[in-house]
C-alpha positions, 0 to 999 in steps of 0.5 A: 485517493488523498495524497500529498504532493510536493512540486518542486520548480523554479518556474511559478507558472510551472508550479501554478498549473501543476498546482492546479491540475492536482488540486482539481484531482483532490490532491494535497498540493505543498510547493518549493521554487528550488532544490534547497526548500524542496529539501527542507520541506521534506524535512518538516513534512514529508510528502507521499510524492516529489514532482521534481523539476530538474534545471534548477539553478544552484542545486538541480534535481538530480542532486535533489534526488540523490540526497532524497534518496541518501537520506533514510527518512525521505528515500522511499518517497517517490520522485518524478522528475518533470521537466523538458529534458528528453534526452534518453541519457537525462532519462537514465541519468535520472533514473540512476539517480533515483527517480521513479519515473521522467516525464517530459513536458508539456505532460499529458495530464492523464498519465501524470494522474495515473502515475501518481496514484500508482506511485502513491498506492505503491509507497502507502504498502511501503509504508505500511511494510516498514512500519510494521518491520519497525515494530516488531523490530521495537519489540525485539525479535528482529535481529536484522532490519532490512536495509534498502541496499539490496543486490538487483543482478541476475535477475530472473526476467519473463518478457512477454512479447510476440514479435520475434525483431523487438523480443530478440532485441530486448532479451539480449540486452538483458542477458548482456547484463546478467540476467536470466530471461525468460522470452515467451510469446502468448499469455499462457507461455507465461503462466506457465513461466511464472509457475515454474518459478516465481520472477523478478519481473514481468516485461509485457508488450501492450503491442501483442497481435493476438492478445491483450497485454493489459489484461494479462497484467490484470490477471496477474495483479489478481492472482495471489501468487504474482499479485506482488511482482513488478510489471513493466509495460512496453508502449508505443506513444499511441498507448498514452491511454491504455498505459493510464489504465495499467497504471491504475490496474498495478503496472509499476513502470513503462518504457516508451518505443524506441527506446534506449538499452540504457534506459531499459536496463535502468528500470529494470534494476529498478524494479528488481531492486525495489522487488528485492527490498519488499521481499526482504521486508515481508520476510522479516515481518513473517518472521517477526509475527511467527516469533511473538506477535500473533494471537494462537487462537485467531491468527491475528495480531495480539495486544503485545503488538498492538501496545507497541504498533499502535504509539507508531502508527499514532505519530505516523499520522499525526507527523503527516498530520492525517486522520487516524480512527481506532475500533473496539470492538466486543462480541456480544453475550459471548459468556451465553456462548460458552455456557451454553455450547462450550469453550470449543465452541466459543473458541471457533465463534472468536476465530470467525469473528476475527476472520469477518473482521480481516476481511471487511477492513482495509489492507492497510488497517490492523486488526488485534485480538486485545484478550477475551472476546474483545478486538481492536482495528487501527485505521490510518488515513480514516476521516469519521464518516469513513471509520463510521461506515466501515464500522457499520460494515462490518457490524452487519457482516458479522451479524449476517453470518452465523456459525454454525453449530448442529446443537444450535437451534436451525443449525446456527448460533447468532452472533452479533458485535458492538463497535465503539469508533473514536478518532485520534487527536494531538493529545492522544496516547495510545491508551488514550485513544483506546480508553475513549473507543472502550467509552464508545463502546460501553455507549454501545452496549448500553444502547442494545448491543450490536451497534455502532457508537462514534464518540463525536456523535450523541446518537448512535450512528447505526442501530439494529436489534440487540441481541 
């Protein structure tokens, strides 16, 4: 996972061997040796997250992290302070200050990787939530905009833990709080919990006697219904492994035994908060879509959307100075369809040409119906050979599956699809863009239909038998 990293410390050695460690990760290393240049950097560039040090001379993190987080354009950016301070009360001081994790020095290098990746991961479906809330806020169906303030108090809490001494010690602190806690001892109390009624959050003991915390939380992460509610884990300080594959599997936070009651509580409001936040999110942009944004017949987003999302996503990725690809994508011969099996039949061919579509891109592209049999797929964070391969993914996926039709010869009508790729540049505009992927595709459909055509490239990239 590519990522811009932004470490901030006053120490050049520190920042040095964070830099390196990092780099060798593949990740995009910025670096600033005080709070103020740490702040203007954001302000050039914002990074995807903050490795913070937090005794700095001057302005020290935790400021840092307050105005970070006070500032609209910066205040979902995660923060990690990093720094020797061990104290329970500097971890709750940073934390209440906003950061999304501290970790003390020296830092274990495989929980910092895997902290970061999940924080990265976490705020690329921020991200992508916000935009889109923007959108449909730029055309004038969302009357109320989420706002990150939201209200964490009484939150409905199911704990996962089987020891009678550490349960009872966690429930109370959390019900002294004002919460509504939900203590369960096996995996399949828990199920059970969560079925009655969907939580703020999940607290899973990794010190289970009987069962396997971890793969619990990787159920939850694959079932649709819990796929999005927060998870943190409760470790010993043998657990720094397993607490690495957590946070590669979906766990959004930790806390370490023994710990602190202010602490918990403080990830805990945290989590709650920023659960809150995205549910608010999602609802607005559910919303919004029902409203003005869908096309009728595939359920998939129109032209009206994408004429205003695509502008968005276009300067997004040009300010974090990121690759962006765009598909135009054409069914081919589908006037043979309709004359031959007619507009119902046709209909259904556009409806399962869109769902093949949805289901071979990425979760943070978007997929538009553009009118006719024509479609278009946004891709940020998407090099050319990326975009070219998933490109030729999806031609053959369509191409693979026919649909069916018992007046079709075998039962099956063929379908197949051509894709014109072209890659966003610094002169762009939105109809730019598309006039260039139309460009590719008319090369497609030149060269046989059913293929794909990138516009850097003078020979197609992926040919198959045109039908």
């Amino acid at each position: 996972m590519s990522a811009r990293v932004l470490v901030v410390d006053d120490v050049l050695p520190n920042v040095r061997l964070l830099e390196a460690k990092l780099g060798s990760e593949y990740f995009d290393v910025v670096t600033a040796m005080d709070g103020p240049s740490a702040l203007a950097r954001m302000a050039e560039q914002a990074p995807d997250i903050v490795l913070l040090d937090v005794m700095m001379p001057g302005m020290d993190g935790f400021e840092v992290c307050r105005r970070i987080r006070k500032d609209p354009k910066t205040a979902h950016i995660p923060v990690v302070m990093v720094t020797a301070l061990s104290d329970a009360e500097d971890r709750v001081r940073g934390l209440e200050a906003g950061a999304d994790d501290f970790l003390t020095k020296p830092v274990n290098d495989l929980a910092l990787f895997a902290r970061v990746r999940s924080l990265v991961r976490l705020k690329m479906m921020m991200d992508e939530l916000r935009l889109r809330e923007q959108t449909t806020g730029d055309l004038g169906v969302l009357a109320d905009p989420a706002a990150l303030d939201v209200d964490s108090s009484a939150a409905r809490v199911i704990v996962l833990e089987d020891s009678a001494i550490e349960s009872r010690k966690m429930c109370d602190a959390l019900t002294n709080a004002g919460n509504v806690v939900i203590p369960v001892t096996t995996t399949a109390e828990a199920n059970a919990a969560a079925t009655s009624g969907p939580p703020d959050l999940f607290i899973v003991s990794l010190g289970l006697r009987n069962e396997d915390g971890l793969r619990f939380c990787s159920h939850l992460r694959s079932n649709e219904a819990t796929r999005h509610l927060p998870i943190l884990l409760v470790i010993s300080d043998s657990d720094i492994a397993r607490l690495a594959k957590g946070l590669d599997i979906g766990v959004n936070d930790y806390i370490a035994r023994p710990y602190d009651r202010n602490e918990l509580l403080a990830r805990v409001r945290t989590q709650v908060r920023r659960r809150r936040f995205q549910d608010r999110l999602r609802h607005n942009y559910q919303r919004g879509l029902e409203l003005a944004l869908t096309d009728s017949l595939t359920g998939i987003y129109n032209r009206r959307y994408m004429a205003t999302h695509l502008p968005s996503v276009m300067k997004q990725a040009a300010d974090a100075a990121k690759p962006l690809a765009l598909f135009m994508i054409d069914i081919d011969h589908f006037k043979r369809v309709n004359d031959t099996y007619g507009h119902p039949m046709g209909d259904e061919v556009l409806r399962a040409v869109a769902r093949r579509i949805a289901d071979a891109v990425r979760q943070i592209d978007t997929v538009a119906r553009m009118g006719g049999e024509e479609f278009l797929v946004v891709m940020p964070d998407a090099r050319a050979d990326i975009a070219v391969r998933i490109a030729e993914r999806l031609r053959q996926a369509v191409a693979d599956d026919s649909v069916a039709d018992p007046r079709a010869p075998g039962g099956k009508i063929a379908v197949t699809i051509s894709i014109g790729v072209a890659l966003a540049n610094a002169s762009d505009t939105g109809d730019t863009l598309i006039q260039r992927a139309d460009q590719a595709l008319y090369r497609a459909k030149q060269g046989g239909r059913n293929r794909v055509e990138c516009e850097e490239q003078a020979a197609p990239v992926a040919v198959a038998a045109g039908r």
